[in-house]
N, C-alpha and C positions, 0 to 999 in steps of 0.2 A: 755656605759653610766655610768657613776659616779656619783649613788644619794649619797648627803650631811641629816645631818641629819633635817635641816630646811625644804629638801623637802621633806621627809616623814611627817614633821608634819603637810607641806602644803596639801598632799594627805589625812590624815588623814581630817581635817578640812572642806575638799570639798565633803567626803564619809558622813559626820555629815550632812553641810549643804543638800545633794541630800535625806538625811534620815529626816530632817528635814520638806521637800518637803511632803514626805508620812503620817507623823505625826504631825499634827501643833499645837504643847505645848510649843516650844518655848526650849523646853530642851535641843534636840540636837544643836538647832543654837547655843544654850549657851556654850555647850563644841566643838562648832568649833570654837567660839571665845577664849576660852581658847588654843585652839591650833596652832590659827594666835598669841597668843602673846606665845607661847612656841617656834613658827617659828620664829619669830622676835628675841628670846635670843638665838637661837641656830646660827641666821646668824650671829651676835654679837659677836658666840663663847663662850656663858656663860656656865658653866658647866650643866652637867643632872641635877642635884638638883636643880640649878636654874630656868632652861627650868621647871621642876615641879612644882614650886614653882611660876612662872608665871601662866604655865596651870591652876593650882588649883586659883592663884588669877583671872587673866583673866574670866572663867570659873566662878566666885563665883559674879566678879562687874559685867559681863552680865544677871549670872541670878535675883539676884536679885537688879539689877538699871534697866537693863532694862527690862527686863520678864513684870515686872505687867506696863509699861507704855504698852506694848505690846498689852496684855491684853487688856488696858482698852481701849486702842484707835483703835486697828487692828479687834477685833472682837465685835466690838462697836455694829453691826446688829446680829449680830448671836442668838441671842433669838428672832429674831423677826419673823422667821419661826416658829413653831414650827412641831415638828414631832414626832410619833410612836404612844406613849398613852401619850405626851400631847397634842397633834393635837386634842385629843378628849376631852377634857374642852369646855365646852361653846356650844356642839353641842347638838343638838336635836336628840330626839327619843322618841320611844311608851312600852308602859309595853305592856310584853308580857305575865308575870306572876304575878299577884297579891305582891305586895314589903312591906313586915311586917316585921317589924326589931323585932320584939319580938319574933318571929317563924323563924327568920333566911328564909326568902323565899323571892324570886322577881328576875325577871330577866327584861333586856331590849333589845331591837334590837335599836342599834344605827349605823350608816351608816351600814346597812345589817350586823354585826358582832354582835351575845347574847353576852351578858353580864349578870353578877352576880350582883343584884343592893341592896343599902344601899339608905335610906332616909337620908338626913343630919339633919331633925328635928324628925326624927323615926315618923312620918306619914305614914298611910295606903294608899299605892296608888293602885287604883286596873288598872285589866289589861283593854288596850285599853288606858286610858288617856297618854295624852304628856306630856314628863320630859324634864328636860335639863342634862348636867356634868356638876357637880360641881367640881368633882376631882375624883384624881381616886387612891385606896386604895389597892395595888398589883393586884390581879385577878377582883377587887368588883369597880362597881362604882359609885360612891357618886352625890344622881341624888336629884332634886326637882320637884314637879309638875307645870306645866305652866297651866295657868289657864285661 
């Protein structure tokens, strides 16, 4: 078998795309489009400089012409999940330890998991009353009292 060099660039361009599969940023499919139009000057016969000079243009109008329509249209839902620690905004739970932001102390059980809590107007909340997430602040999470 006699690979040319358009078919390497074809191989190359389908190893992007299947990488692209596993990571979806849009980056890789950008430099497999770079390398269907490096395929495209090497059938042509254009020189290597050229084929590179393709790649890197090809490669440069994908990523940025098409990238951010990509973006804005292909993962148009994708915050509409949410997950990890911000799934935990907006949820309910109970003080388990008195929360005084002056004293640096408070904690909360929110879905069964303690937490380190902060008042977001530095009110004493003592333990046993219901908080909400307001947000969450590395390890600390920024609660209000429900009343």
């Amino acid at each position: 078998m006699n690979l040319e060099v358009w078919h390497i660039w074809v191989i190359v361009a389908l190893v992007f795309g299947i990488i692209e599969i596993f990571t979806p940023s849009f980056i890789a499919f950008s430099i497999a489009i770079g390398c269907l139009f490096s395929a495209l000057g090497a059938g042509l016969e254009a020189s290597f400089k050229i084929q590179l000079l393709l790649f890197s243009a090809g490669t440069a109008i994908s990523f940025f012409g098409v990238r951010p329509f990509m973006l804005k249209f292909a993962h148009k839902k994708s915050n509409a999940v949410k997950t990890n620690i911000d799934a935990l905004v907006g949820k309910k739970g109970r003080v388990t330890e008195t929360i005084n932001n002056a004293a640096n102390t408070g904690r909360v059980m929110v879905e069964g998991d303690d937490w380190r809590a902060l008042t977001e107007d530095d009110s004493v909340v003592n333990a046993g009353e219901n908080i909400e997430v307001m947000q969450v602040d590395s390890t600390r999470l920024i609660v209000r009292r429900i009343v």
